[in-house]
N, C-alpha and C positions, 0 to 999 in steps of 0.2 A: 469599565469592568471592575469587579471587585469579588473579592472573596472571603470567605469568612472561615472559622475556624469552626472544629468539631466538639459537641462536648461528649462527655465522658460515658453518653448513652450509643454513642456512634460505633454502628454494626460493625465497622473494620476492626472494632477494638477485642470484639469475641470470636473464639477460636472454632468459627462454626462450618468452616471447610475441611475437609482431609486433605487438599492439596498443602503442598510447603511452601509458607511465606518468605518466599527466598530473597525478593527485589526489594534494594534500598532506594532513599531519594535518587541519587547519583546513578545506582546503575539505570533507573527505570530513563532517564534523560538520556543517557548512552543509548538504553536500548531504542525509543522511540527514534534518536536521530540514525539508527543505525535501520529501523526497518521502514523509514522515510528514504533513505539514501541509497542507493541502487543501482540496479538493472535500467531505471527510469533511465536518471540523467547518461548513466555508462551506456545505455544502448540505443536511444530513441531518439536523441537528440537531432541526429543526422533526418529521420526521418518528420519530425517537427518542423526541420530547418525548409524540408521540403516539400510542406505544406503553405508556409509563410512566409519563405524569403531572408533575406540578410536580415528584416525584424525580427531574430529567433530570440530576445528578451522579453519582448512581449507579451507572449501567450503563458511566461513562466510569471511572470509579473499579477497576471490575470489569474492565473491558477495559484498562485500566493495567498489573494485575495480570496478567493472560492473558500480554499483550505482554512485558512484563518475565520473564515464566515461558519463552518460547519466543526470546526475543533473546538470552537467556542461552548457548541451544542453537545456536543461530545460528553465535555469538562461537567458541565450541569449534571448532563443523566449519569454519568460514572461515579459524581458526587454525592448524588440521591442514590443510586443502586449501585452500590461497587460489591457486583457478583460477574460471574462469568456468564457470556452469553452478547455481553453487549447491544449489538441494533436488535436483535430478534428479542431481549430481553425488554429493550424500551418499546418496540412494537408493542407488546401481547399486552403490557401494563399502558399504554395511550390508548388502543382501539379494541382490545377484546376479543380480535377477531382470528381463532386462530388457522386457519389460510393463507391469511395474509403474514401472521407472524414467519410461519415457515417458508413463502416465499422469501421472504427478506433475510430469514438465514440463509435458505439457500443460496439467495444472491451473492451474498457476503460470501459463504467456502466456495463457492466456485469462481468468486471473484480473487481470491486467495490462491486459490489453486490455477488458477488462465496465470494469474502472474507468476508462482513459483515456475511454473511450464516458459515461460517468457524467460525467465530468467536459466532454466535450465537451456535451453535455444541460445540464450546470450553466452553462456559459460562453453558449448561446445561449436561455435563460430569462429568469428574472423581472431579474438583476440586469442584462442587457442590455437587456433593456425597458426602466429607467430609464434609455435614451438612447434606441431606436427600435426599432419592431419590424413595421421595411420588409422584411425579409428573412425567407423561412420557417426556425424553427426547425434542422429538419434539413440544408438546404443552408448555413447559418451551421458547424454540427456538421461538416458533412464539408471544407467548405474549411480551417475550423481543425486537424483532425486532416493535413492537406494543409501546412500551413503550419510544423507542428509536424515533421515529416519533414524538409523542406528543411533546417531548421535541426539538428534531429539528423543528417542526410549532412556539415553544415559541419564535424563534428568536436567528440571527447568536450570538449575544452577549449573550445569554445565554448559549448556544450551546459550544462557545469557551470558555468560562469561565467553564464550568463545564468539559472542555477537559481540561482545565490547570489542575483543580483538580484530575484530574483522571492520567494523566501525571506523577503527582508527587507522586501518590500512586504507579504507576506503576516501576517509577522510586526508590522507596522504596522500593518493593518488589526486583529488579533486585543488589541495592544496600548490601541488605540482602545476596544475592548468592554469591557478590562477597567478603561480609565480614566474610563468613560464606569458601569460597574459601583460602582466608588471615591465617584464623585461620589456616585451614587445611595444609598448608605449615609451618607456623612455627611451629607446633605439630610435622611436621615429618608425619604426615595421607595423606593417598592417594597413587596412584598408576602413579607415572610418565613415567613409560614407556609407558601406555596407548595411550596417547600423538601421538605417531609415529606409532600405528596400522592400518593396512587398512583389513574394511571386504573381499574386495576382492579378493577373490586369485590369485597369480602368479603376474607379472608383465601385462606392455604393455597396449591393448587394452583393457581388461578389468578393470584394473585398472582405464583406462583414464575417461571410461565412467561410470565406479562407480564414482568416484570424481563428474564428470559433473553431473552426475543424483542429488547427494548430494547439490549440488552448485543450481540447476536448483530449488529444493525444497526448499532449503534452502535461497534464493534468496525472497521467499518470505515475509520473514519477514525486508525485507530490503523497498519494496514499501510501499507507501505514500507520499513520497514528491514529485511525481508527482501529486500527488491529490491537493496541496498547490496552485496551479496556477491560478485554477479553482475558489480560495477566491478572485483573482485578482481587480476583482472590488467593494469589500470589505477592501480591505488595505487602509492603508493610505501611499500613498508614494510610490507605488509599484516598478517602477523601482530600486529608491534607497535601498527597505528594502528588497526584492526577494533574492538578493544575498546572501548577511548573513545570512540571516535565513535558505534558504536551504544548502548552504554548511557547518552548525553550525551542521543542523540536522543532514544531513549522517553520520557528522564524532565522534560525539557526543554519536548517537546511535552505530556504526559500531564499535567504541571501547567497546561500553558495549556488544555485542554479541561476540566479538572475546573472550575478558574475562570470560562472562559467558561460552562459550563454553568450553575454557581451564577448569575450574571449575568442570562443569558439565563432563569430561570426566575426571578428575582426580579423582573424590569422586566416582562416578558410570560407571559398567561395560554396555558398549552400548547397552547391548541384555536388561539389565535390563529398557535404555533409550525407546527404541524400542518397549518394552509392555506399558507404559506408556503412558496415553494420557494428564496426568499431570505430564511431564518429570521431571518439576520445583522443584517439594513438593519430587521426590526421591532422590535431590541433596540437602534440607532442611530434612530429614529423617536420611539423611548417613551421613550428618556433623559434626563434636563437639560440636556444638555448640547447648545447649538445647532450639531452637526455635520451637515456638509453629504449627505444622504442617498444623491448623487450622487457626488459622491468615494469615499465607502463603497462604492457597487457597484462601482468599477472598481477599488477594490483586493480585490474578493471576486475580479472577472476574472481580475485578477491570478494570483491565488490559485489558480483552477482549473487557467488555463494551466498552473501551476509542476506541478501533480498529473497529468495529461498530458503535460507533455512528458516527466518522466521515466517514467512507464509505458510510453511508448514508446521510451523509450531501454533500459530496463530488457528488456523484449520481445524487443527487437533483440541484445540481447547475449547474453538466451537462446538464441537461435536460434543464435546464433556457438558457445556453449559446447557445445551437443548436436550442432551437426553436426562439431564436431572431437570428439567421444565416439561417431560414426559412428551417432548417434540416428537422426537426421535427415540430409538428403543435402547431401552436402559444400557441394552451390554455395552451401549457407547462411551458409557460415563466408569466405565469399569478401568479401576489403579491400579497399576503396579503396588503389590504390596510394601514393599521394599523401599522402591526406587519412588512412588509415588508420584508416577508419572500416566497417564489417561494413555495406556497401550493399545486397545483396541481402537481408540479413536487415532491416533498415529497409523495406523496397520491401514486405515479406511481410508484418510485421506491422499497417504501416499500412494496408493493402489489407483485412487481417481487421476493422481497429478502424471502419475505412467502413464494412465489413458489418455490424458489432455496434450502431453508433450509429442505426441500425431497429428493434431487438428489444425496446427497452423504454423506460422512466423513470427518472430518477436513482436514486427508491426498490430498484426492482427489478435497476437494473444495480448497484448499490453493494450490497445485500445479495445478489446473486450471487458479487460479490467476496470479500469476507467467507466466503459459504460452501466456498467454492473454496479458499480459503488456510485455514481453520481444520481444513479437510481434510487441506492440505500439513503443516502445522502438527504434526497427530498425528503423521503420517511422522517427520517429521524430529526430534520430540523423542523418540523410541522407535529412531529411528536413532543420534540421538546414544551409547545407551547401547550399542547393538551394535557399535558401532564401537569401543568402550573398549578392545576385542580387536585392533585394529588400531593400535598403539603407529609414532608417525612420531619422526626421529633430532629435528629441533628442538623446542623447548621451547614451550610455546603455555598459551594460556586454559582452564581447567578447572571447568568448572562443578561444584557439587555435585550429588548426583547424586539428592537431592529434588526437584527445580527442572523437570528435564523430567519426571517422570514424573508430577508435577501439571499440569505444562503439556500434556502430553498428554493427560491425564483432562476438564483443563477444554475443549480444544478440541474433542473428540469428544463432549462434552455441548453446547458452542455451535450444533456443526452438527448435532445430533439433533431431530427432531421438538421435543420438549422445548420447542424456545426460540419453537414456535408463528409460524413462518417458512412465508409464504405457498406456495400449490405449486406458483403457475407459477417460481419460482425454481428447485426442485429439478425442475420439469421443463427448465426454460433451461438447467439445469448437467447433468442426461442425455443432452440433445441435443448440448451441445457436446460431451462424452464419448465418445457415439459417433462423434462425427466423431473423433473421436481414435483411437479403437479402427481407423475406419476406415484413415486415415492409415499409423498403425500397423503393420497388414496390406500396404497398398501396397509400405512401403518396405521391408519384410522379401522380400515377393514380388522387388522389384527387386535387392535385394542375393543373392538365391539366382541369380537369371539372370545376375548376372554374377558369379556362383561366390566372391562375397565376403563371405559369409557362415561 
């Protein structure tokens, strides 16, 4: 891979957004590893484990690779277009077609949104019950998605700043696993042959598609740094800083999941992973080490919060970027004067994330997410290669042009039958679909009536 630098004709360098270019080098690396790190590994792990067995390294290993294959694609188109909008933005400029463009946004915010709702699920569970559970689950879920708003209206520099914070609690709790892992090896504690177990029985086909179902769930905790793109006309320097930051993130995070994975199947038996909706605090429970089980769960809190708020910041930016691509209707793209922050699109999103946080379970709304983006995923790494026809005057990141067209293969196998992915999923992501299609129709109907079409 390689990359090249900007010259002095490069769009990032004119002042041609109203949003505030708040993100430096530094923080935008914070931020990507902070909306990589999450709900995934703090909540899902257990049920990964229970797809595939003591091998729960695996399918993180596998999805490492995925991520790395499709961020690669990413880095290119955020280097040629660093505007907001992202996949729906590389759609409409690869294929023209716009249908299809707005499908793939869609996909994108309600893939956004399944996770913030996942993640709101994750925040008022098991690891909140190790404080109280005076409060019904879902009323806990909808005032945080409530709380998570205000705070994204205060503005992106708020926003990103208190993701760095929460970044590095999260990153402290994941630190703790693995020093709590360390212990357990040189004690001679734990169970290594675990390691090489697969739930599946027998060889062959079954195994394959256990693995892949594992991979496909487990996958999930690996998105977000496609959400990073979307900050594009927020950075400062984006051509130049896009790169590093997101290749820092995959690979930063993807080692801390491979590790805690090893960890977590070494201290605990998978079935024990698999009841567990706080997989985290049973591999802090089983370890040598006397930490406190309690402090654990509020830095898992932590943790989810950080997976939340940026989905919903991320969300919101969507909405800002397609309705200035006259996607979606303008009053989406409408600023805080002031604060210059995309209000109406914040107000939209979190109103759908209320709705979403009813429709299911962490398992079900986080492998919706997953399905959703590995879908995007195809697009955009087969967009990538369409676009090679479309040469911009500054100089940018270039990927090889092996990189998407495995990334594409493997993500269109993720979300195939194949990976033995339950069906109220693929019926959750038809339904929001059509409401998209719906949508869709509405605002083409609107725009003919008023001859703006």
């Amino acid at each position: 891979m390689s990359a090249n630098g900007s010259d002095a004709a490069a769009p990032e360098r004119q002042d041609d957004t109203p949003l505030k270019r708040a993100i430096g080098p530094k923080l935008l690396v914070l931020f990507v590893i902070g909306d990589i790190l999450g709900t995934g590994i703090y909540a899902t792990t257990g049920q990964v484990a229970g797809k595939v067995g003591g091998a729960l390294w695996l399918p993180f290993v596998i999805g490492f690779v995925v991520a790395i294959l499709t961020a690669a694609s990413y880095v290119e188109l955020v280097g040629k277009y660093p505007k907001a909008a992202g996949a729906a933005l590389y759609t409409q400029k690869a294929f023209h077609v716009p249908f299809l463009t707005f499908i793939v946004a869609f996909m994108v915010m309600c893939s956004g949104l399944s996770s913030a709702s996942a993640a709101a699920r994750a925040f008022s569970g098991d690891y909140l019950a190790e404080f109280t559970d005076v409060f019904p689950p879902t009323l806990v879920a909808v005032l945080f998605i409530v709380a998570l708003a205000a705070l994204n209206l205060r503005g992106v520099s708020e926003s990103v700043k208190t993701n760095v914070v929460l970044t590095l609690v999260e990153l402290t709790g994941l630190a703790i696993i693995l020093a709590i892992g360390a212990w357990a090896v040189l004690s001679g504690d734990g169970e290594p042959s675990r390691l090489g177990e697969f739930q599946a029985e027998g060889t062959g086909f079954a195994l394959m598609t256990s693995i892949l179902g594992a991979t496909a769930l487990g996958f999930f905790a690996f998105v977000g740094f496609e959400d990073s793109v979307n900050m594009a006309e927020e950075t400062k320097d984006p051509v130049r800083t896009f790169p590093r930051a997101i290749f820092t993130g995959v690979l930063v995070t993807g080692t801390i999941y491979i590790l805690v994975a090893l960890v977590s199947s070494l201290l605990v038996d998978y079935r024990v992973l698999e009841d567990s909706s706080g997989p985290l605090l049973e591999v802090v429970k089983a370890g040598g080490l006397d930490f406190p089980p309690k402090l654990f769960a509020l830095i898992a809190l932590f943790a989810v919060t950080n997976s939340a708020l940026i989905n919903i910041m991320m969300a919101s930016r969507l909405c800002y970027g397609m309705a200035n691509e006259r996607i979606l209707p303008r009053a989406l793209g409408r600023v805080l004067p002031r604060r210059r922050t995309p209000v109406v699109g914040i107000v939209f999103v979190s109103l759908l994330a209320i709705g979403l946080v009813s429709t299911g379970e962490i398992e079900g709304l986080g492998d919706t997410t997953a399905f959703l983006l590995l879908c995007v995923f195809a697009v955009v790494n087969i967009a990538v290669l369409v676009l090679r026809r479309d040469p911009v005057e500054h100089r940018h990141f270039r990927t090889p042009t092996a990189l998407p067209v495995l990334g594409a293969i493997a993500s269109l196998i993720l979300a195939s039958p194949l990976s033995d992915r339950p069906a109220n999923v693929y019926i959750r992501a038809g339904v929001l679909l059509a409401i998209g299609i719906g949508l869709w129709g509405v605002n083409k109907l609107v725009l003919r009536v008023r001859g703006e079409e």
